[in-house]
Every structure is written in structure tokens, then in C-alpha cells.
SEKE-854870 format. One record per residue: x, y, z of N, C-alpha, C in turn; residue number from 1. Coordinates in pm, whole numbers. Last residue first. Layout:
% SEKE-854870
ATOM  neast nnorth    nup caeast canorth   caup  ceast cnorth    cup  nr
ATOM      X      Y      Z      X       Y      Z      X      Y      Z NUM
...
***
This chain:
% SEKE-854870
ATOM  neast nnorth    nup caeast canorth   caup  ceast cnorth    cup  nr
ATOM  -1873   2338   2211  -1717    2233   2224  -1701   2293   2322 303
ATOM  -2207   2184   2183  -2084    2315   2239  -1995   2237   2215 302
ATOM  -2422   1991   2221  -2373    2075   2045  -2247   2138   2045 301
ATOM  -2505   1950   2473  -2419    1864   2355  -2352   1882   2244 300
ATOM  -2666   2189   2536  -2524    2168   2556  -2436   2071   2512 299
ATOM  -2890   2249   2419  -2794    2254   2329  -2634   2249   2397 298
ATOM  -3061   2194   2641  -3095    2185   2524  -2991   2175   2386 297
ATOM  -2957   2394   2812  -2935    2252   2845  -2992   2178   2695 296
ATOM  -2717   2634   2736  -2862    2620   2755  -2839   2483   2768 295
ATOM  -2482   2728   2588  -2460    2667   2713  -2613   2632   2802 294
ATOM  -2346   2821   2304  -2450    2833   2349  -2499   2707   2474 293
ATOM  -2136   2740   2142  -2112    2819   2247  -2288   2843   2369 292
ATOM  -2258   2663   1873  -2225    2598   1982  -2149   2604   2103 291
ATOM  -2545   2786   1741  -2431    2838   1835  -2398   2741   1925 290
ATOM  -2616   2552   1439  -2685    2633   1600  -2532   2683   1653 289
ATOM  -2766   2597   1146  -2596    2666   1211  -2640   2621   1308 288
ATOM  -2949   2268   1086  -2954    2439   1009  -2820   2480   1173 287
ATOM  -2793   2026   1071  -2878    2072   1073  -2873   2208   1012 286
ATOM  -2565   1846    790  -2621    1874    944  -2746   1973    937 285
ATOM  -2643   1481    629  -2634    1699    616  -2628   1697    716 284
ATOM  -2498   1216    777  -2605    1325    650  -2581   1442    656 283
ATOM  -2268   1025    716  -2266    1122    706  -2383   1252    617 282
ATOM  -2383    747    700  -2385     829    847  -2373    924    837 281
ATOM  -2301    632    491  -2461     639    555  -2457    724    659 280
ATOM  -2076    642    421  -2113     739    353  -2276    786    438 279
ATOM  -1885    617    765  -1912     570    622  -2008    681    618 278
ATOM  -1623    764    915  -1773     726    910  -1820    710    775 277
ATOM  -1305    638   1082  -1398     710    911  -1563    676    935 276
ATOM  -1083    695   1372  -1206     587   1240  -1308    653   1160 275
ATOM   -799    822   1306   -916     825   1382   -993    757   1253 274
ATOM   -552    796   1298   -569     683   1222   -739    692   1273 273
ATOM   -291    935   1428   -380     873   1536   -460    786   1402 272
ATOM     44    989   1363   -126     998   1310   -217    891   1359 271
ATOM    285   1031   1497    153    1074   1548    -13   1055   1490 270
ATOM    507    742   1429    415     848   1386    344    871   1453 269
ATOM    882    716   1439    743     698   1470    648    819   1424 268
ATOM   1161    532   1399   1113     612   1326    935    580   1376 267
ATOM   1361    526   1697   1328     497   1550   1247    616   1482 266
ATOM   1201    626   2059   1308     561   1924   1277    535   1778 265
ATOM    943    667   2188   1060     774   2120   1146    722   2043 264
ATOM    672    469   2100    792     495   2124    888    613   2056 263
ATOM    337    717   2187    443     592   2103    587    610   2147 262
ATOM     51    812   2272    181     767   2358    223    669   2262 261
ATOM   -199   1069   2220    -97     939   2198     -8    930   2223 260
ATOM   -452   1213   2355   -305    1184   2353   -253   1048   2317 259
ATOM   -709   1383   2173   -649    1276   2234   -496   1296   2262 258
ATOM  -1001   1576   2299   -849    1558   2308   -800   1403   2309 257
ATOM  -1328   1603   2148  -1228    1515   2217  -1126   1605   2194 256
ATOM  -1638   1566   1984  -1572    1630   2049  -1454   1597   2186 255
ATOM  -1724   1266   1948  -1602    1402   1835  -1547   1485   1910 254
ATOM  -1949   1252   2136  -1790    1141   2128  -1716   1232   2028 253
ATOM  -2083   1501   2040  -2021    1491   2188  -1893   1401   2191 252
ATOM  -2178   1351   1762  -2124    1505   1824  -2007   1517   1961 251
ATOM  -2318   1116   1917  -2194    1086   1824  -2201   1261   1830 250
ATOM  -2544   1278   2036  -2448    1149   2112  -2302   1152   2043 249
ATOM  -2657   1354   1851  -2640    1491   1958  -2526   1378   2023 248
ATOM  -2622   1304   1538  -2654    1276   1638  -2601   1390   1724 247
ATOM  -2434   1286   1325  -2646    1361   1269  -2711   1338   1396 246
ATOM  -2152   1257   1336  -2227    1354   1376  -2404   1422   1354 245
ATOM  -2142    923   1413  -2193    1009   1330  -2263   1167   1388 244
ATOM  -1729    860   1583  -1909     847   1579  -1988    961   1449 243
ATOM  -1521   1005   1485  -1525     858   1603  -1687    798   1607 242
ATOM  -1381   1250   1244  -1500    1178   1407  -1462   1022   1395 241
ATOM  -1139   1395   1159  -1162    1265   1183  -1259   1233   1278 240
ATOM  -1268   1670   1064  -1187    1594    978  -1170   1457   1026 239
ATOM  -1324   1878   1235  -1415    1783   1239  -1374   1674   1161 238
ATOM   -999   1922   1408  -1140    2012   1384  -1197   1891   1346 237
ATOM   -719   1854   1431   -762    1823   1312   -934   1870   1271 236
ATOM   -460   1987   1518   -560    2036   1540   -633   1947   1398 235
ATOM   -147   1896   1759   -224    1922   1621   -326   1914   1621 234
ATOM    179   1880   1940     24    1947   1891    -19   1933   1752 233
ATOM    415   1700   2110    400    1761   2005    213   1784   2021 232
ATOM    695   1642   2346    517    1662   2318    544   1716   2183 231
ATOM    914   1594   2419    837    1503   2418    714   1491   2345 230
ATOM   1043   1862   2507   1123    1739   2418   1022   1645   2337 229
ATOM    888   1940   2742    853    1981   2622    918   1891   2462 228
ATOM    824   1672   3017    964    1762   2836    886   1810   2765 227
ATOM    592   1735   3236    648    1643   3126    706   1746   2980 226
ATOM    579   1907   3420    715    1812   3469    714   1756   3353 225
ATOM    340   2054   3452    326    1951   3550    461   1864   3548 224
ATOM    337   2231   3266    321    2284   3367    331   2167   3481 223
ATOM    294   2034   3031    408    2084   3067    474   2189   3181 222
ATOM     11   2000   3054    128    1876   3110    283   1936   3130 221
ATOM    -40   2204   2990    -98    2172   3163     17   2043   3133 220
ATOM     39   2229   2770     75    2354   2826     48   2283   2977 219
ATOM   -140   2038   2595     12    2017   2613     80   2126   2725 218
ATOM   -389   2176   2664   -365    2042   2754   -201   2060   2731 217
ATOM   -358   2418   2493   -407    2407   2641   -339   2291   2701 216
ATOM   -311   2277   2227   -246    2361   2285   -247   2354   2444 215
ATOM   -571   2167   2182   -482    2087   2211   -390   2136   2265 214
ATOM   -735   2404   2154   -759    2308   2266   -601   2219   2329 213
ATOM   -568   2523   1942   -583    2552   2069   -642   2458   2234 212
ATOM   -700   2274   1770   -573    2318   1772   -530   2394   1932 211
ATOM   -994   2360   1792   -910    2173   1782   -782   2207   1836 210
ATOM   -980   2637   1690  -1039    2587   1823   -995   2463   1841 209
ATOM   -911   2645   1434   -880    2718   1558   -866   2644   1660 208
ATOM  -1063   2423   1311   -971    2411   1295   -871   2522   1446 207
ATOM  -1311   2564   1361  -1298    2454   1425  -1172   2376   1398 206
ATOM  -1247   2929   1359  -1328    2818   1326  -1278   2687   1409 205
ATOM  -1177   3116   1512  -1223    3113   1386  -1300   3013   1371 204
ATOM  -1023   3189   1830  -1138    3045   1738  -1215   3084   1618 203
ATOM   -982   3404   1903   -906    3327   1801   -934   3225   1728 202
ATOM  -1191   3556   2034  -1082    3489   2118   -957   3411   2058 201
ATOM  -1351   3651   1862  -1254    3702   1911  -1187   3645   1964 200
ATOM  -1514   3401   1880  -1440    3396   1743  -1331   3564   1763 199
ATOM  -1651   3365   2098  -1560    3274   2065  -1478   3350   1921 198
ATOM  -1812   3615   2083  -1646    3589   2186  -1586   3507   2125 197
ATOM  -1987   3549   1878  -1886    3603   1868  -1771   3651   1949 196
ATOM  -2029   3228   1769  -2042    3293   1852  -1918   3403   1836 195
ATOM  -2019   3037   1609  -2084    3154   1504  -2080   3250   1627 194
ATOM  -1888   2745   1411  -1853    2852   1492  -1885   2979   1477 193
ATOM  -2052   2464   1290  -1966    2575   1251  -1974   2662   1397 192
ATOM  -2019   2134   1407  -2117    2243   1423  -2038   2375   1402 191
ATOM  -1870   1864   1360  -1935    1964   1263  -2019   2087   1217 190
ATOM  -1681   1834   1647  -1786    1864   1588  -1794   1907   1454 189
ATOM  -1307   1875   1671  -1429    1886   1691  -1576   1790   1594 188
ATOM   -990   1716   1845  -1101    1720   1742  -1233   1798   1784 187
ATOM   -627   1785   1895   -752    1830   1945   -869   1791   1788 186
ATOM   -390   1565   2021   -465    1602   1927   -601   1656   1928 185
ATOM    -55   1539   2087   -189    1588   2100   -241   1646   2058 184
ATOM    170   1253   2146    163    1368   2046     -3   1422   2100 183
ATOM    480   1219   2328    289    1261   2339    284   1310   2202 182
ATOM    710    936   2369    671    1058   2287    506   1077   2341 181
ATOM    905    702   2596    756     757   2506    778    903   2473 180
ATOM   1110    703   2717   1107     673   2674   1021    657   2547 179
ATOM    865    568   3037   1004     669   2991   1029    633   2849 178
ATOM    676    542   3143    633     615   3029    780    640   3001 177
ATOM    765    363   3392    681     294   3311    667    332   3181 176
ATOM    899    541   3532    962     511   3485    873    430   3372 175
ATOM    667    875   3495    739     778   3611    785    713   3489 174
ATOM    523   1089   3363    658    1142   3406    732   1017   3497 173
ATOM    312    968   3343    342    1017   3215    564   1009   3264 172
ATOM    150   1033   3592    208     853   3501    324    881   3377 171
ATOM    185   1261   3602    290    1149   3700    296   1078   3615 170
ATOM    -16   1337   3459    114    1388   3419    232   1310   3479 169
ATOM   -228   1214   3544   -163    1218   3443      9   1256   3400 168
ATOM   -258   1389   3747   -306    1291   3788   -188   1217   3680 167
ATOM   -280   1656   3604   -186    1640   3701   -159   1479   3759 166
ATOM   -551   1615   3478   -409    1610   3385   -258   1599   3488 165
ATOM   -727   1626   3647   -705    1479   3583   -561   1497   3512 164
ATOM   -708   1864   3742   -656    1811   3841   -668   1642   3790 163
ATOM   -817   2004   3485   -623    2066   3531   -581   1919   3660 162
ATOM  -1053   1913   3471   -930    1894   3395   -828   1922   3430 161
ATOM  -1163   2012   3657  -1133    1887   3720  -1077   1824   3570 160
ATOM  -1109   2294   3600  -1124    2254   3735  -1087   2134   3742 159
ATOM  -1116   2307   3237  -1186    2282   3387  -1097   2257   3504 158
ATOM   -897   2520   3053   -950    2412   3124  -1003   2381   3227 157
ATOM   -998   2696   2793   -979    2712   2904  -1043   2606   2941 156
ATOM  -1121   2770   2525  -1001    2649   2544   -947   2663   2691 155
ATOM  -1508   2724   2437  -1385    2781   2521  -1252   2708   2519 154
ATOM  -1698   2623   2392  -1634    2716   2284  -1508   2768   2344 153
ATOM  -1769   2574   2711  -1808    2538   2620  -1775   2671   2500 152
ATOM  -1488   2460   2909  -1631    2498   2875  -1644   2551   2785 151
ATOM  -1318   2116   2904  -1335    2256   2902  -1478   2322   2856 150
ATOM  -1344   1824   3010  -1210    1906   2998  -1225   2049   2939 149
ATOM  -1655   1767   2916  -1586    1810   3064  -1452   1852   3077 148
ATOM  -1620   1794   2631  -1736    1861   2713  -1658   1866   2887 147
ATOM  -1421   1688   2566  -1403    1771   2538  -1478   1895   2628 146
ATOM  -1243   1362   2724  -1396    1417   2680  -1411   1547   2678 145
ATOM   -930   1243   2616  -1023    1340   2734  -1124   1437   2638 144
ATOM   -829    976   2577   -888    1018   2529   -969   1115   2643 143
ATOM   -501    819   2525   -605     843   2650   -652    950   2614 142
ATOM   -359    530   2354   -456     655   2318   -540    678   2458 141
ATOM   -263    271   2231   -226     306   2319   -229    493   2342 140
ATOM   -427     66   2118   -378     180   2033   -270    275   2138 139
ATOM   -531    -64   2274   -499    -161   2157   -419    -40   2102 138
ATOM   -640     72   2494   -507      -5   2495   -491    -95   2360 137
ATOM   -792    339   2529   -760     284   2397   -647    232   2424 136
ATOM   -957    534   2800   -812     472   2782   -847    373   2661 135
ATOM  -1124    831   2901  -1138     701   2860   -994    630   2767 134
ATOM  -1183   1076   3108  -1087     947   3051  -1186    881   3026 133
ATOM  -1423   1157   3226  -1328    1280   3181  -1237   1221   3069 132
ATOM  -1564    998   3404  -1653    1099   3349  -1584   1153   3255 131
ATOM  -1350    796   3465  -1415     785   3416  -1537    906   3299 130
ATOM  -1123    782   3634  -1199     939   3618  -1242    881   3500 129
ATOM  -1034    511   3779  -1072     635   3854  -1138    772   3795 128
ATOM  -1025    392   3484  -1147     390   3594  -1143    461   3654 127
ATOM   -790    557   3405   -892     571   3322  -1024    525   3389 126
ATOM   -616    458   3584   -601     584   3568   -758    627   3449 125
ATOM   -598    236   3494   -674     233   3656   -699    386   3664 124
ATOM   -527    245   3273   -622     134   3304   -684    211   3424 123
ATOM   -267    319   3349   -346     437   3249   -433    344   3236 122
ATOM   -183    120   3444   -190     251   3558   -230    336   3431 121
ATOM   -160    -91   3259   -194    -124   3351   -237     52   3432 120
ATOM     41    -42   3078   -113     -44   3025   -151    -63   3155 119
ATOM    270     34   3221    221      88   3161     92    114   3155 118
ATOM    334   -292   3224    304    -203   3374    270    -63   3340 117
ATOM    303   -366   2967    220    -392   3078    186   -333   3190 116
ATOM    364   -190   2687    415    -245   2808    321   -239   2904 115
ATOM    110    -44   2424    241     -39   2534    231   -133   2664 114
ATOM    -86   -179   2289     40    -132   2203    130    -72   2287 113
ATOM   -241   -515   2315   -174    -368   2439    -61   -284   2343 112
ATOM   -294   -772   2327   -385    -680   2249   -363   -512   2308 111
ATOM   -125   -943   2466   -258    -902   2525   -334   -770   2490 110
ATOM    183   -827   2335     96    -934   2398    -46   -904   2466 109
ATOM    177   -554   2179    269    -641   2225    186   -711   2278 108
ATOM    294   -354   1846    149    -414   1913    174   -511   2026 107
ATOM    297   -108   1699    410    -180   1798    265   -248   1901 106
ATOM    384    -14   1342    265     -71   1459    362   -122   1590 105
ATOM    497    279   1170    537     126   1259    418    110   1358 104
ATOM    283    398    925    319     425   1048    351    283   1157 103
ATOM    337    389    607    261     293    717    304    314    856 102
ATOM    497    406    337    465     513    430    364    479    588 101
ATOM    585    158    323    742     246    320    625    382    426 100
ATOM    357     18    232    425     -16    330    545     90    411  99
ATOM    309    188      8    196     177    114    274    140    304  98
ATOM    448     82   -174    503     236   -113    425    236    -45  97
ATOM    464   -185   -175    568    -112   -144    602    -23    -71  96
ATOM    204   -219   -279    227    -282   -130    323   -202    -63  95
ATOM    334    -79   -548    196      26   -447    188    -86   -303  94
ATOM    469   -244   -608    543    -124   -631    370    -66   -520  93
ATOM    272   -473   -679    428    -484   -611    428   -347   -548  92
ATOM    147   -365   -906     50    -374   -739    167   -411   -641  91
ATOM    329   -353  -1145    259    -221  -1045    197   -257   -902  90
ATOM    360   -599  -1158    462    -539  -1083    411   -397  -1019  89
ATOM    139   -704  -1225    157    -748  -1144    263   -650  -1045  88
ATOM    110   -526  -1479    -18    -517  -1380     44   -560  -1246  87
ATOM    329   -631  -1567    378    -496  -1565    241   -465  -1493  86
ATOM    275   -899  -1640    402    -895  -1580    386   -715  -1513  85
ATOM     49   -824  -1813     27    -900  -1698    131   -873  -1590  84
ATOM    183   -742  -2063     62    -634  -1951     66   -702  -1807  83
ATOM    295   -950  -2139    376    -827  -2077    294   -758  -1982  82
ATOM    108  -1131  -2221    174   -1174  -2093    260  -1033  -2060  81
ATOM    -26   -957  -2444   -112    -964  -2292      4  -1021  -2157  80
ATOM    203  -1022  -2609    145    -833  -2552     61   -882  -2394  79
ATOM    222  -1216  -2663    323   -1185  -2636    316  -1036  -2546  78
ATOM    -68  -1288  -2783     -5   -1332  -2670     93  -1294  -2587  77
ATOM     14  -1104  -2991    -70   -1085  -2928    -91  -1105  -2788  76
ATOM    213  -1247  -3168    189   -1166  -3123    120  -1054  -2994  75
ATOM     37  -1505  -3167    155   -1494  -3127    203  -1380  -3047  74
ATOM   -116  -1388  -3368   -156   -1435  -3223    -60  -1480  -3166  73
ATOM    -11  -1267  -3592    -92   -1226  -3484   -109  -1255  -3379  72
ATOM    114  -1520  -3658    204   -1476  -3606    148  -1381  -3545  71
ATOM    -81  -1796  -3535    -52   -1718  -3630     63  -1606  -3554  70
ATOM   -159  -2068  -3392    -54   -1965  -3384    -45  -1948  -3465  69
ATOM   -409  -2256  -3488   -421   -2113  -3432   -292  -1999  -3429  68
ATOM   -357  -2492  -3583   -336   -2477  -3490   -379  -2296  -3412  67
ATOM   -270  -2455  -3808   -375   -2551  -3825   -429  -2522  -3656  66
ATOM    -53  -2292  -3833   -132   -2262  -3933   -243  -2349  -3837  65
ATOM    131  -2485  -3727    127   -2312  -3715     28  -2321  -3733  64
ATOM    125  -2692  -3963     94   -2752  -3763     81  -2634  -3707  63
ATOM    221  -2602  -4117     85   -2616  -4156     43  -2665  -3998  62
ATOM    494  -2542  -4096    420   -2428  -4079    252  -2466  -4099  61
ATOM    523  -2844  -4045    560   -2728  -3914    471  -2604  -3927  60
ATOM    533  -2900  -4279    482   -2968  -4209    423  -2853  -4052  59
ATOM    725  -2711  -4413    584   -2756  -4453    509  -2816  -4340  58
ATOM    952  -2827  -4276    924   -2721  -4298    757  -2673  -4329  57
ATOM    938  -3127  -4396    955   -3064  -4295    898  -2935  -4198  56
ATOM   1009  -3091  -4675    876   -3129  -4600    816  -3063  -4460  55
ATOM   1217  -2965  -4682   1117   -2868  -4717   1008  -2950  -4641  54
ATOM   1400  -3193  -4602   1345   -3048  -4523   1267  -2964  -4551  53
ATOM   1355  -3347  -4810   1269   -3416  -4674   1303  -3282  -4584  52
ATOM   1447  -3216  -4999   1328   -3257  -5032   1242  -3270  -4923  51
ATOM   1732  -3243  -4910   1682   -3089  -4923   1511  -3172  -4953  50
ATOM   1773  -3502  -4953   1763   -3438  -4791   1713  -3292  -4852  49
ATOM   1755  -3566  -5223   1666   -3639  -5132   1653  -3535  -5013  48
ATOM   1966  -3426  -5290   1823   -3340  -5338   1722  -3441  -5219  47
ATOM   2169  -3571  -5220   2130   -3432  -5123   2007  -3330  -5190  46
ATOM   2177  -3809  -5336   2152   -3814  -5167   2100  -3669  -5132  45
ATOM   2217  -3696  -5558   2100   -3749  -5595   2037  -3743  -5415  44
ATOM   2482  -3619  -5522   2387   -3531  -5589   2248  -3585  -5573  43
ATOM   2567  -3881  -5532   2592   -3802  -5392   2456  -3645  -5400  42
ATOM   2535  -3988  -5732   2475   -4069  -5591   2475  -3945  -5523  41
ATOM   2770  -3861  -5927   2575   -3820  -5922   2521  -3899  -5802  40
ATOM   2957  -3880  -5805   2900   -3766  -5808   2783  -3773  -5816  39
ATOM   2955  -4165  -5908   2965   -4138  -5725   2921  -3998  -5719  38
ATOM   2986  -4152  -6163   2856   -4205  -6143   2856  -4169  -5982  37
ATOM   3212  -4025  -6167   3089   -3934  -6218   2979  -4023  -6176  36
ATOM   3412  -4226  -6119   3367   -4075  -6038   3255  -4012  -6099  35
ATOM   3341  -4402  -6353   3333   -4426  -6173   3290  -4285  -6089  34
ATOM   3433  -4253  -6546   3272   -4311  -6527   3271  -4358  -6371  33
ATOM   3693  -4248  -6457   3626   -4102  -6474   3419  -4157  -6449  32
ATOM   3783  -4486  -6485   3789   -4436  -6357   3710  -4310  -6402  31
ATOM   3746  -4560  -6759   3664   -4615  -6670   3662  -4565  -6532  30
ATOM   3939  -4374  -6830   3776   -4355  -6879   3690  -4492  -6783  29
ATOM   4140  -4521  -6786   4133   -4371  -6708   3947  -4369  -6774  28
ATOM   4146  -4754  -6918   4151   -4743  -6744   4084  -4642  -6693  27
ATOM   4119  -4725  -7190   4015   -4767  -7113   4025  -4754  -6977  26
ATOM   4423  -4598  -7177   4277   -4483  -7203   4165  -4539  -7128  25
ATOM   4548  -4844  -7149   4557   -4749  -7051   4447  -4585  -7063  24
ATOM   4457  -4987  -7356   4437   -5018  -7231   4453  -4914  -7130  23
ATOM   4346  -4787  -7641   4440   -4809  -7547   4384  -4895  -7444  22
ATOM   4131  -4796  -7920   4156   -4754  -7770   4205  -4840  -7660  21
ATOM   3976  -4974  -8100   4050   -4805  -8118   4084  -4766  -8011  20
ATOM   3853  -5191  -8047   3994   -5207  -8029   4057  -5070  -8098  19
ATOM   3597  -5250  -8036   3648   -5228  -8185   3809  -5184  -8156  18
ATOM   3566  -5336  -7808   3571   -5415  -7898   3606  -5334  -8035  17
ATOM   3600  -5099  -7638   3715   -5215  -7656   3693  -5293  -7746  16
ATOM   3383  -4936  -7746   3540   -4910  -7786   3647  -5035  -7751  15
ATOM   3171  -5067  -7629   3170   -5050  -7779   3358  -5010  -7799  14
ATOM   3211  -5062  -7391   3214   -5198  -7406   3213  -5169  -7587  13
ATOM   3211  -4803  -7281   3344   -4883  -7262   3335  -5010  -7349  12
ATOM   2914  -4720  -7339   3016   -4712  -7442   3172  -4780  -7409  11
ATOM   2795  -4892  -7210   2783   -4974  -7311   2946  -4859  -7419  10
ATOM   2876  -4806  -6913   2907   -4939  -6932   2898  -4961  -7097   9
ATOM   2734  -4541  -6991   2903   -4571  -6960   2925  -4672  -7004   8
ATOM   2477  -4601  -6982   2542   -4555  -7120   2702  -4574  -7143   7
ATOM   2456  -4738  -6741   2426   -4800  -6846   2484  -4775  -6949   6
ATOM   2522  -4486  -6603   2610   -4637  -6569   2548  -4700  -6701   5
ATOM   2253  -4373  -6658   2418   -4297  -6705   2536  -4435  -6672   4
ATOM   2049  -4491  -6596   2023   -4481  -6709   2235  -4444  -6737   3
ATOM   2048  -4497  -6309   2085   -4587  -6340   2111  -4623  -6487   2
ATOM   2015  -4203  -6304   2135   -4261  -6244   2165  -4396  -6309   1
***
């Protein structure tokens, strides 16, 4: 740059003195050395800036580089935060559908899933027949003991089943239950079915027999005034116990009718939600016994 102003300056200064050239030539040739020397500044300004962006540039990718973010890992990164987003949204999507299928809870003050004056006379209704009832107010579930609501392999009801279910059937049918659904549910034992009345009679098995049981009772309530509208049946056999059947005790608690009482409105469910026996409890059973078999020895075993 400073070398081309120099050459300019000396050749303007060689032609005026030898006086071969115009005043008005020297003008224009001095304005041309003007513009060419501003061209080159300007040329010279923008190699400077292209120079200090490569730096730049350089700089940045060696701060990449020095630093670990490679475009692998970049990469990479870019993959695990997706998984994450799409782990997270799956456990979304399963609260979801867990929730969507979750039978409505209706749980109301004092640990009672029905109304007070309600919980109250299926309370008193459950002390007075104790041997036969037993009442579940957190769940709102009246549970009749299989062994005394009928004899044994049999779905024919006792004597002092037909006259607990009548007992029942009021509460059921006054203003306190209005408004409620029954659903009923017959369970057994794990003791197979080998008698052979019982198994003419239709009781195949313990799916039979659960089912029919339950049958029976909905038939005595509906012999007593409560809607068929109301009731529903189902037979779940040994599929949900309450206790371990490797016992003669836990057997007997399985062996059951329950009734559940939920609201008729909306959207409700019968699945009682009976409690799971862990893996320890569930040992082998014994060798078959006839649990029709009505000896005192094996009357725990009977449905």
C-alpha cells in the first residue's frame, strides 16, 4: 500500500518536471492515483476482516474439539435426551390407561365407602349374625361365610341363611340402600371337586359351584323385594382367596359369598379387588380330599 502511493507520488513528480504533460492530464492522473490508492485501503480492510473470521471460526471449532462436543457426541446426546422424552411419555401414557381402567373409588368420611346411616345398620346387621356376616366398611362388602350359608358341596341355602338374607334384604330394600347396585360373588377353595352328586348336580368344578352359589343368594334376595334391575352374579372359584389356602383356617375364610354394594349412577364396577396371596403362601395343596365329605375331620375342606 504504502509502496503504490510512493510509486504514484514519484511518477506525478517525474512528468511534471519534465513538463510532457498537461495540467489537466496531471489532474485526472492524480485523481485516478487517489482512487486506486482508496481501492486498495478498502481491499486491504476486507482481507483484514475475512482473516479475523477465519480466526474466529478456528477458534470455535478448536473450543468443539477441545471440549468433547464432537459431532458424535453431539449426536449422541441428541439420541439419549429423545429416549428420555419418549421413557417419560410412555410411563405418562400407562398412569393414563391404568387410571381410564381403575374402578371409581367412592370413599367418604370415617374410612366408610357408603353413607353413614347405611354403614351404620349393615354394622349392626353384621353384629347381630356374626356366625354367618361379616361387614367390610372401607369397601363397602357383606361377606356370608360359605360353610354356614350352605351345606357342604351343595348350593342350597341354610335355614339360617334364607332367614340372614331376609334380614338383609330390608336393609337392602329401605331408603338408606336406594340407589345402590349388588353385584354377587361366589368364591371357593382350592380343593378340586370329586364327589359324585356334587358333580351331577352341575358343579363341575369350582368355577360351577362359586357361580351357582352366587346364583342361590341373588335368587333369595330377589325372593325378598330386591330389583332384579339391581343385582348382578359372578363366579370366581379359587382365583381370588382372602387367606392361604395350605391351611384348614385360610380354606374356610375362601370359602365365601360376597355382596358388593356401589353406586347405581355413572360409571361403576363390580370387581371386588379380592386380596392376592403372595408367592410364600401359596404351597402345593395336599393330595384330592372330597370336599363334600361332611365328617368332622374334613368339614373345613367342604364348600
Amino acid at each position: 500500500m504504502a509502496r503504490m502511493h510512493k510509486w504514484l507520488g514519484l511518477t506525478l513528480l517525474g512528468l511534471s518536471l519534465t513538463g510532457c504533460v498537461s495540467q489537466e492530464k496531471y489532474t485526472a492522473m492524480k485523481l485516478r492515483a487517489d482512487e486506486l490508492a482508496q481501492q486498495a485501503g478498502q481491499s486491504e480492510a476486507d482481507a483484514q476482516a475475512a482473516r479475523a473470521q477465519a480466526d474466529a471460526y478456528k477458534n470455535q471449532l478448536d473450543a468443539i474439539g477441545s471440549s468433547g462436543n464432537t459431532k458424535d457426541a453431539m449426536f449422541a446426546n441428541t439420541q439419549k435426551q429423545l429416549s428420555d422424552l419418549q421413557a417419560e411419555y410412555a410411563a405418562l401414557q400407562a398412569k393414563y390407561e391404568t387410571a381410564l381402567s381403575a374402578p371409581p373409588q367412592v370413599v367418604l368420611t370415617g374410612g366408610s365407602a357408603l353413607p353413614a346411616p347405611l354403614t351404620n345398620e349393615l354394622s349392626a346387621f353384621a353384629e347381630a349374625n356374626p356366625d354367618i356376616v361379616d361387614f367390610d366398611a372401607a369397601r363397602g362388602v357383606v361377606k356370608f361365610k360359605s360353610d354356614v350359608t350352605f351345606a357342604p358341596g351343595s348350593t342350597d341355602l341354610s335355614d339360617k341363611a334364607v332367614d340372614t338374607l331376609r334380614r338383609f334384604s330390608e336393609i337392602l330394600n329401605s331408603g338408606a340402600a336406594a340407589g345402590y347396585n349388588l353385584m354377587v360373588e361366589g368364591h371357593t377353595d382350592n380343593t378340586p371337586i370329586v364327589r359324585k352328586t356334587t358333580i351331577e348336580a352341575g358343579n363341575f368344578d369350582n368355577w360351577y359351584l362359586s357361580t351357582h352359589r352366587a346364583i342361590s343368594v341373588g335368587a333369595e334376595l330377589v325372593k325378598n323385594g330386591v330389583s332384579k334391575s339391581r343385582l348382578g352374579v359372578a363366579g370366581f372359584a379359587d382365583q381370588r382367596p382372602i387367606a392361604s389356602n395350605s391351611t384348614e383356617a385360610g380354606k374356610a375364610q375362601n370359602r365365601r359369598v360376597e355382596i358388593l354394594i356401589v353406586p347405581a349412577t355413572g360409571r361403576s364396577s363390580f370387581s371386588s379387588g379380592g386380596g392376592a396371596i403372595s408367592a410364600a403362601h401359596r404351597t402345593a395343596p395336599r393330595e384330592p380330599m372330597d370336599k363334600d365329605t361332611s365328617s368332622s375331620d374334613t368339614r373345613d375342606l367342604s364348600k
